[in-house]
C-alpha positions as CSV (number, residue, x, y, z in Angstrom):
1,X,154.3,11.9,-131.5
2,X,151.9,10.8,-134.0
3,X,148.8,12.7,-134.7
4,X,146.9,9.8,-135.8
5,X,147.7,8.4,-131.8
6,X,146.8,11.4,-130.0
7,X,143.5,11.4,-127.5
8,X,141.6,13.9,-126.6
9,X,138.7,13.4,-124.1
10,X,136.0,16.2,-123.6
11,X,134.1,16.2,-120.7
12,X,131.1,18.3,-120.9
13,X,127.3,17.5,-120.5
14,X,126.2,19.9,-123.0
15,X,126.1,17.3,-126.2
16,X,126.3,20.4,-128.7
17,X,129.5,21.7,-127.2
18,X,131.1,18.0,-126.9
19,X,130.3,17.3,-130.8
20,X,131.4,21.1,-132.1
21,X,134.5,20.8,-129.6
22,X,135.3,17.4,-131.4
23,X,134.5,18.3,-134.7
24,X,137.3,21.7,-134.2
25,X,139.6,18.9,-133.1
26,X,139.2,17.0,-136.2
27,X,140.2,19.5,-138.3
28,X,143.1,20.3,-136.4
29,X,144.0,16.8,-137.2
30,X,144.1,15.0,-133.8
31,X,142.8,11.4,-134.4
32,X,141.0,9.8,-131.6
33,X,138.2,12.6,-129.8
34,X,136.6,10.7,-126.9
35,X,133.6,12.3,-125.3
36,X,132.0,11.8,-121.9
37,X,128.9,13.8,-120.7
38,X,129.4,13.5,-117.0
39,X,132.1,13.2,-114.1
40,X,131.9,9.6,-113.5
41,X,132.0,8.5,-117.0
42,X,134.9,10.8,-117.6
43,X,137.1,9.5,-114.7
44,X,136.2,6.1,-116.5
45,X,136.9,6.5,-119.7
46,X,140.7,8.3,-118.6
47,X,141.4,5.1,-116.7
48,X,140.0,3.0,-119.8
49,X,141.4,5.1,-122.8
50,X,144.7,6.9,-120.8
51,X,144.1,10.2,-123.6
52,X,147.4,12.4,-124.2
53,X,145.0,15.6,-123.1
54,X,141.9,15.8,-121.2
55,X,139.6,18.7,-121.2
56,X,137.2,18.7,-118.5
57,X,134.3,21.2,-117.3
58,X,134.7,22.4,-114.1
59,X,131.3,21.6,-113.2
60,X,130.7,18.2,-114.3
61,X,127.0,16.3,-113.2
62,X,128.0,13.5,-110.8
63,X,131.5,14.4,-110.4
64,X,133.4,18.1,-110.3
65,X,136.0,18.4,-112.6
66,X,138.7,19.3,-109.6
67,X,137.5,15.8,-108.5
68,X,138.7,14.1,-111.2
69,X,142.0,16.1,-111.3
70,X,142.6,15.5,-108.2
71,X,142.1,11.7,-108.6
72,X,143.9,11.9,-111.8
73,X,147.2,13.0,-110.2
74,X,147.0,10.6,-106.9
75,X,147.3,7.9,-109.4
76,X,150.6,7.0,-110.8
77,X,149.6,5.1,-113.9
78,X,147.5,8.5,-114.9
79,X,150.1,10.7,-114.1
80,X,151.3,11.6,-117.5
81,X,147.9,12.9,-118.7
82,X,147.7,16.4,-119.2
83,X,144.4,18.1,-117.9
84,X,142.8,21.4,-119.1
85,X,139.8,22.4,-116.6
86,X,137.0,24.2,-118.9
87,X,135.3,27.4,-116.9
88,X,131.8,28.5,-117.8
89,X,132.2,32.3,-117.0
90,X,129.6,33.8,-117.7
91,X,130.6,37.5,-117.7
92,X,133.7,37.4,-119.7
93,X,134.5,41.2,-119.5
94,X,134.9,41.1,-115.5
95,X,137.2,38.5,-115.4
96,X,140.5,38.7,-117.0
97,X,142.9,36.8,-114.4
98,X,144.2,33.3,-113.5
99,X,142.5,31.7,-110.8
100,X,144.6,31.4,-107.7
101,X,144.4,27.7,-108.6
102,X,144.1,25.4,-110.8
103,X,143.4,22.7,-108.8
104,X,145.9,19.8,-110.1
105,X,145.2,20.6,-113.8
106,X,147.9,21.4,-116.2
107,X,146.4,24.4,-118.0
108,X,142.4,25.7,-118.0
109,X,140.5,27.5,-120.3
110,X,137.4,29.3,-120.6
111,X,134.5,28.5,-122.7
112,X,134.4,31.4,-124.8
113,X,138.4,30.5,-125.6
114,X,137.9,27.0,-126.9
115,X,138.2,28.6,-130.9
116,X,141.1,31.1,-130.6
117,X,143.2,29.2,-127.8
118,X,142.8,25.9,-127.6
119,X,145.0,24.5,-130.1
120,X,147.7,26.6,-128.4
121,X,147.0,25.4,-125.0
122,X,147.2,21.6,-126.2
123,X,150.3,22.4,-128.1
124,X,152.0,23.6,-125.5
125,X,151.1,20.9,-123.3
126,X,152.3,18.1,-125.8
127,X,155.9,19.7,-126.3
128,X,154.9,21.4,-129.6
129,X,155.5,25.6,-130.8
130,X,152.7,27.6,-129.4
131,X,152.0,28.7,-132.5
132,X,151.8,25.5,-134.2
133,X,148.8,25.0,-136.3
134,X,148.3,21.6,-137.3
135,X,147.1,20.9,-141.0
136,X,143.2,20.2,-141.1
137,X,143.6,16.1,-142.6
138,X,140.5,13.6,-142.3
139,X,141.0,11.4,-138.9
140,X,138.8,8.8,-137.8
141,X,136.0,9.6,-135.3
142,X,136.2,6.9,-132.5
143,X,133.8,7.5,-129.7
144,X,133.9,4.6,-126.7
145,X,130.8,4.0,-125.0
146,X,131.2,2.4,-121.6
147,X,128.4,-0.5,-121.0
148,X,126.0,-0.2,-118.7
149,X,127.0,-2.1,-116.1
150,X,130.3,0.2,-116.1
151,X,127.9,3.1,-115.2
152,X,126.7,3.0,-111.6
153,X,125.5,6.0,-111.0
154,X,123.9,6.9,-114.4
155,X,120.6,5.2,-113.2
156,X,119.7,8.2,-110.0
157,X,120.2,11.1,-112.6
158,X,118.6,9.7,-114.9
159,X,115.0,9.5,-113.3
160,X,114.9,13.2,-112.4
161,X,113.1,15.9,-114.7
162,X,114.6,17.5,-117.6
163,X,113.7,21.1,-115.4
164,X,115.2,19.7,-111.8
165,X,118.4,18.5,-114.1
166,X,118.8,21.8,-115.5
167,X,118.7,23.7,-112.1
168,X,120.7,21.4,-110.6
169,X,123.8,22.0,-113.6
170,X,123.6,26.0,-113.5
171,X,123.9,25.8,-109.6
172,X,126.6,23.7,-110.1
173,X,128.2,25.9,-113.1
174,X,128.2,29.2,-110.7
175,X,129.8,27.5,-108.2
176,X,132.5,26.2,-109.4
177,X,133.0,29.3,-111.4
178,X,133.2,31.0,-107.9
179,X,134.9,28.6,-106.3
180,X,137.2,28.6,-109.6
181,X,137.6,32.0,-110.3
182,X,137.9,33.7,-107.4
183,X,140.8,34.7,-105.1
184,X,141.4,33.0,-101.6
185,X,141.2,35.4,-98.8
């Protein structure tokens, strides 16, 4: 497959993760870095762009990240995508196992992972040597924004305060670390 083709999308609403995430991609020489800041523009943006690999937070504003896997593999023209769920574990040292699911997703990783596994993870997702280290080359940065009138649900989220917003994304960050992490009984 041609580097210059590949797509990555990164769903995260943290802006600062999104752009260093991209940037790390870049220099590992994948081409086309897509980034969507919440569940609903993610889900929009995989039907629009069909990326080779998605990376997607687990705990997504408007939509959870299993959501979207799940959605992603009910629909045959998506099924080819591969998915990596992002955790947000806080407490790295007290969890060192593999969820008892991964909820539809191909592979997941946890933040604190992205720089030393990451490249791994995708490669052996596309086929490739897991020890494959693509060489660093310029690609083109292509970002697709999605109009507004794509965006439905954008308009609710965005009225509420920057402090009710921010409560709202660490409840939804421990739970679906718990929900994530943990074992079923």
């Amino acid at each position: 497959m041609d580097i210059q083709r590949e797509k990555v999308l990164i769903a995260n609403a943290n802006q600062n993760f999104c752009s260093s995430t991209k940037e790390f991609l870049i220099n590992h020489g994948f081409g086309v870095v897509i980034i969507a800041k919440d569940g609903v523009e993610a889900l929009q943006l995989i039907e629009i762009e069909l990326p080779h690999i998605a990376i997607i937070d687990v705990a997504l504003p408007g939509m959870y990240g299993f959501e979207i896997c799940d959605f992603v593999r009910r629909n045959k023209k998506l099924k080819d995508i591969k998915l990596i769920l992002l955790a947000s574990v806080y407490d790295k040292t007290r969890y060192k196992r593999m969820p008892t699911s991964i909820y539809g997703a191909d592979d997941y990783i946890e933040i604190h992972h992205i720089p030393d596994q990451l490249i791994s993870k995708i490669n052996n997702l596309m086929g490739k040597e897991a020890n494959f280290e693509r060489p660093p080359i310029k690609a083109p940065v292509i970002e697709k924004k999605i109009s507004s009138a794509e965006v439905t649900v954008k308009t609710q989220i965005d009225k509420l305060d920057k402090a009710h917003e921010d409560a709202k994304r660490l409840a939804r960050i421990i739970i679906s670390d718990i929900i994530f992490i943990c074992e079923k009984f």
